[in-house]
C-alpha positions, -999 to +999 in steps of 0.1 A: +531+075+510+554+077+483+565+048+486+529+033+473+521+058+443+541+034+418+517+005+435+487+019+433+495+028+395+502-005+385+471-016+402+452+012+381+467+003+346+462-034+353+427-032+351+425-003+322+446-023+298+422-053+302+393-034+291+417-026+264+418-063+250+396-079+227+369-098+247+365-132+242+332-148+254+333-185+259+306-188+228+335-169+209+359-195+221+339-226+215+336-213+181+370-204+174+379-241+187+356-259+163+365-237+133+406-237+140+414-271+167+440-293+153+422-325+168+392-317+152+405-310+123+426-341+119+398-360+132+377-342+102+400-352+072+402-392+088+360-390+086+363-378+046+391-407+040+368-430+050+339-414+031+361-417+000+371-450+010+326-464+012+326-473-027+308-504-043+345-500-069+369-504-033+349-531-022+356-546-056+321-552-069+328-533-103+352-554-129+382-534-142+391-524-176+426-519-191+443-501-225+476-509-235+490-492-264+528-501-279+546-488-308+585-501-313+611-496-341+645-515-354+672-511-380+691-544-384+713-564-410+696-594-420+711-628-433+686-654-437+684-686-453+654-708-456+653-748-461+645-744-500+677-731-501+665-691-505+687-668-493+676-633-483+701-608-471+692-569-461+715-540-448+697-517-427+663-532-425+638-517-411+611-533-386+585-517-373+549-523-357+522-513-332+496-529-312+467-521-291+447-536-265+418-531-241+411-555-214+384-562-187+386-587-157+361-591-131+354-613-102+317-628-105+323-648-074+343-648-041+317-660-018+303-628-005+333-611-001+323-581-019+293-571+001+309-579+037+336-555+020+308-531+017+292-532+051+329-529+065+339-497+044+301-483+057+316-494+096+346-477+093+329-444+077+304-444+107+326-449+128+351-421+118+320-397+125+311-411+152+349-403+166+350-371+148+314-361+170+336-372+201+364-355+193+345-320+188+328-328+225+365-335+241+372-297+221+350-285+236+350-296+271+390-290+269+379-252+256+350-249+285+374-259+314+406-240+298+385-207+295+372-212+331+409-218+341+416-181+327+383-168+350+392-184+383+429-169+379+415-137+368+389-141+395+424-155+420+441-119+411+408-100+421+413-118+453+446-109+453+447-073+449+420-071+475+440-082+501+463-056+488+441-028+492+425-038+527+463-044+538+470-010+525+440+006+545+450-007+574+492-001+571+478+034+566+456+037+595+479+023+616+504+047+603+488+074+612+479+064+646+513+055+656+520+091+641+497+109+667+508+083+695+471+061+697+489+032+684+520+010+684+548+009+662+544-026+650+507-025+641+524-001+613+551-025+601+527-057+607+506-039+581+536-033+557+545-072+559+507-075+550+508-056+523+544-066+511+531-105+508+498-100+487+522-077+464+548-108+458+513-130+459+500-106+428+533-112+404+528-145+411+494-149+400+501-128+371+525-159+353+497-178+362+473-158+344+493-157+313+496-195+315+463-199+314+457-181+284+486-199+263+469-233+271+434-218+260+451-203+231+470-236+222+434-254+221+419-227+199+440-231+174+455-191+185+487-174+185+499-187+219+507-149+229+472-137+219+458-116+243+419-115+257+401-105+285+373-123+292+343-131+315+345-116+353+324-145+364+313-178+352+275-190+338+267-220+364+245-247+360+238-258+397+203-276+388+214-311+364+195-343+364+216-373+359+206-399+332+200-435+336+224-458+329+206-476+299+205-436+284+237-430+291+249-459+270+231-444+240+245-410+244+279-419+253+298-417+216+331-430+230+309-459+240+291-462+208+328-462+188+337-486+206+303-506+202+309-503+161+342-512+162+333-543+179+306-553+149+335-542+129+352-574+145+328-596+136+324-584+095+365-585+094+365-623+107+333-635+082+357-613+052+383-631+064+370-670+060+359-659+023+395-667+017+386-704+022+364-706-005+366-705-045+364-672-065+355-673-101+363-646-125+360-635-161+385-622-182+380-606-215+391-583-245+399-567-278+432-569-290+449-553-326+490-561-335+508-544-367+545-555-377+562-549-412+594-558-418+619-552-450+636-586-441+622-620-435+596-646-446+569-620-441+559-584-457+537-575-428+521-599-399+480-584-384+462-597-364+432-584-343+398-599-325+383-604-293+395-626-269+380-640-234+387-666-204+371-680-173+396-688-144+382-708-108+408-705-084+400-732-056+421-730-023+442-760-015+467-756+007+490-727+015+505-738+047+473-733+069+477-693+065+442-690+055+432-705+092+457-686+109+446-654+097+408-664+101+415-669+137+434-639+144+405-620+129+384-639+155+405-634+181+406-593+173+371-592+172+368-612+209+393-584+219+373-554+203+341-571+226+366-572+259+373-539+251+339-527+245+324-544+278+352-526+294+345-493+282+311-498+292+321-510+326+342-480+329+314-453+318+292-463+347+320-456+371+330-419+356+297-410+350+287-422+389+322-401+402+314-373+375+280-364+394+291-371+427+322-345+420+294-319+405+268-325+435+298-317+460+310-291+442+273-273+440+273-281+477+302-259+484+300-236+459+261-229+476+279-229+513+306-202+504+283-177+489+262-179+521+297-176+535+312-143+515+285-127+529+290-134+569+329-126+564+321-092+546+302-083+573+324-094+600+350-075+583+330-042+578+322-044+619+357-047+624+366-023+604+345+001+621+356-009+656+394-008+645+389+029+637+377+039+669+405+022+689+378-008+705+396-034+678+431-046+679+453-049+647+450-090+650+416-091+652+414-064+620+439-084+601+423-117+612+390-104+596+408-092+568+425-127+560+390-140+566+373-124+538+396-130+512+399-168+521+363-166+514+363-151+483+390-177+470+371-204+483+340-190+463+362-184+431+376-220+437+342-233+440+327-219+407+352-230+390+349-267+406+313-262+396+320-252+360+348-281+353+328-308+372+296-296+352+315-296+316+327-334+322+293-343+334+279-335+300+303-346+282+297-375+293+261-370+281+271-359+251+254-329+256+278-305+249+274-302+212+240-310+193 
């Protein structure tokens, strides 16, 4: 009996230092994913690029305007001679001047190319929320089934340490019988293997455990060695109704990404044959020049007024690279459809294998409850009939083994229920409003 107390202590402190943790409810952890995941976040700051990008000025409808302001100075020796025969000749003259000039230029025509600009800056921007929205609902789901991961080992280790104790009742029973002659010898030491093997089982669940909450963690955004308890059980949804596949299509967002980036396609080929065509644009500005000079023909030179040009720039030839590049716009946006038929393909089939997977697994999960119950039972009766010598030590044991196989199977079933329900909506897109 010795022998156990340092067993049954760790088996008491186990469970006391988890109520000594922080909980962490799977709201908390949802919320703790959305305020710290690095996908969302990234995903975040690409949505607010493109927002910056969606400007009438990047799509070039708004002319520019220039300043250019210049000053410059010299010291030179001067010899000149001029065809009259005057002769001018300075040491150390000094030139100096300034000059000033603002500047506008703007494109009044390029055939359209402005406002296809426009619709495909306001693509890109819904597009990057549309991804962003999808990327919170992967978070999330990734957050869901990680935190139920933690449970059903948490849940595994109550399973575990069950089998401990019953093995332990029994090595102790049969301990004591053998001690007062009613029993063999090896229903004792059958019971110490027992209980020896759901020990090593226990360490071994316990990496797992701790495994478990590093990946949560990692998704949260957390210290990797932050520690939590959380939930004893999981919140099941066994009663879904599956959409039709029209609805689904409309909910889907990785569907409807790919569905804009398609149309995307189409406004990058028509920006694309704009090339073809002339652009006209206007130039104009205000320009001021200032030079003096202690040497030469002239005191100082000024000059200053407006000045303005029209330029047409008509496309000839430059090697057919216009073409080319208009058809491999064409040919992306053929490949953005493929890709988008494919997705949509593809939906139907993991939506149809999503709910299949979350109908069986609400099938089993609702068979091994009725089934925990039967092989608690049998094991109480067993129990009972072991005590008073009409049981055998296999038929105890196989009782024993019996239950806890049930209770996995239940723990492995909720959880089957909880994953298969989490990809099921997000699928829907139901897992964030």
């Amino acid at each position: 009996m010795s022998r156990l107390l340092p067993i049954l202590f760790i088996l008491i402190i186990l469970p006391a230092a988890s109520f000594a943790q922080e909980l962490l409810t799977l709201e908390q952890a949802i919320a703790k994913t959305l305020e710290k995941n690095y996908d969302i976040r990234i995903s975040d700051v690409t949505a607010q690029q493109a927002q910056t990008n969606n400007t009438w000025g990047n799509a070039g409808l708004l002319p520019s305007l220039n300043g250019v302001a210049g000053a410059n100075a010299s010291s030179n020796n001067a010899d000149l001679e001029f065809v009259d025969g005057t002769r001018i000749t300075r040491n150390n003259a000094l030139n100096y001047g300034y000059s000033g000039s603002l500047g506008v230029s703007w494109t009044v025509f390029a055939a359209g190319r402005v406002y296809l600009v426009k619709k495909q800056l306001n693509a890109l921007q819904q597009i990057s929320e549309v991804q962003l929205k999808a990327q919170v609902q992967a978070s999330i789901s990734q957050v869901i089934q990680a935190y139920s991961q933690v449970v059903y080992n948490q849940q595994q280790m109550v399973a575990i340490d069950t089998a401990i104790e019953l093995a332990r009742a029994r090595m102790d029973l049969s301990k004591a019988k053998f001690d007062i002659g009613t029993s063999p010898k090896v229903d004792y030491l059958q019971g110490r293997v027992d209980f020896n093997a759901s020990r090593s089982l226990h360490f071994s669940q316990v990496a797992g455990l701790e495994t478990a909450r590093a990946n949560l963690n990692a998704i949260m955004g957390e210290d990797e060695t932050r520690t939590y308890s959380v939930a004893d059980s999981l919140v099941l949804n066994l009663a879904l109704q599956p959409v039709d596949k029209d609805r689904l299509r409309d909910l889907n967002l990785s569907l409807d990404a790919a569905r804009r980036t398609a149309e995307l396609g189409k406004i990058e080929t028509r920006i694309a044959r704009t090339a073809l065509f002339p652009t006209l644009g206007v130039n104009g500005g205000y320009a001021y020049s200032y030079v003096r000079s202690q040497a030469g023909q002239f005191v100082f030179n000024r000059s200053y007024g407006p000045t303005g040009s029209a330029s047409l720039n008509i496309p000839i030839f430059q090697g057919g690279n216009l073409r080319r590049q208009v058809k491999i716009a064409s040919l992306q946006a053929m490949s953005d459809q493929l890709v988008y038929e494919r997705q949509s393909t593809q939906l139907g089939s993991q939506y149809r294998s999503a709910w299949k997977s979350y109908e069986t697994a609400v099938s089993t999960y609702e068979l091994e409850e009725e089934s925990i119950g039967y092989a608690r039972e049998n094991l109480d009766i067993q129990k009972a009939r072991f005590k008073v010598g009409i049981a055998t030590t296999l038929e105890l044991r196989e009782a024993e083994n019996s239950y806890v196989q049930a209770l996995a199977r239940k723990y492995v079933a909720a959880y089957n229920v909880k994953v298969n329900e989490t990809r099921v909506l997000e699928l829907e897109n139901k897992l964030a409003q």
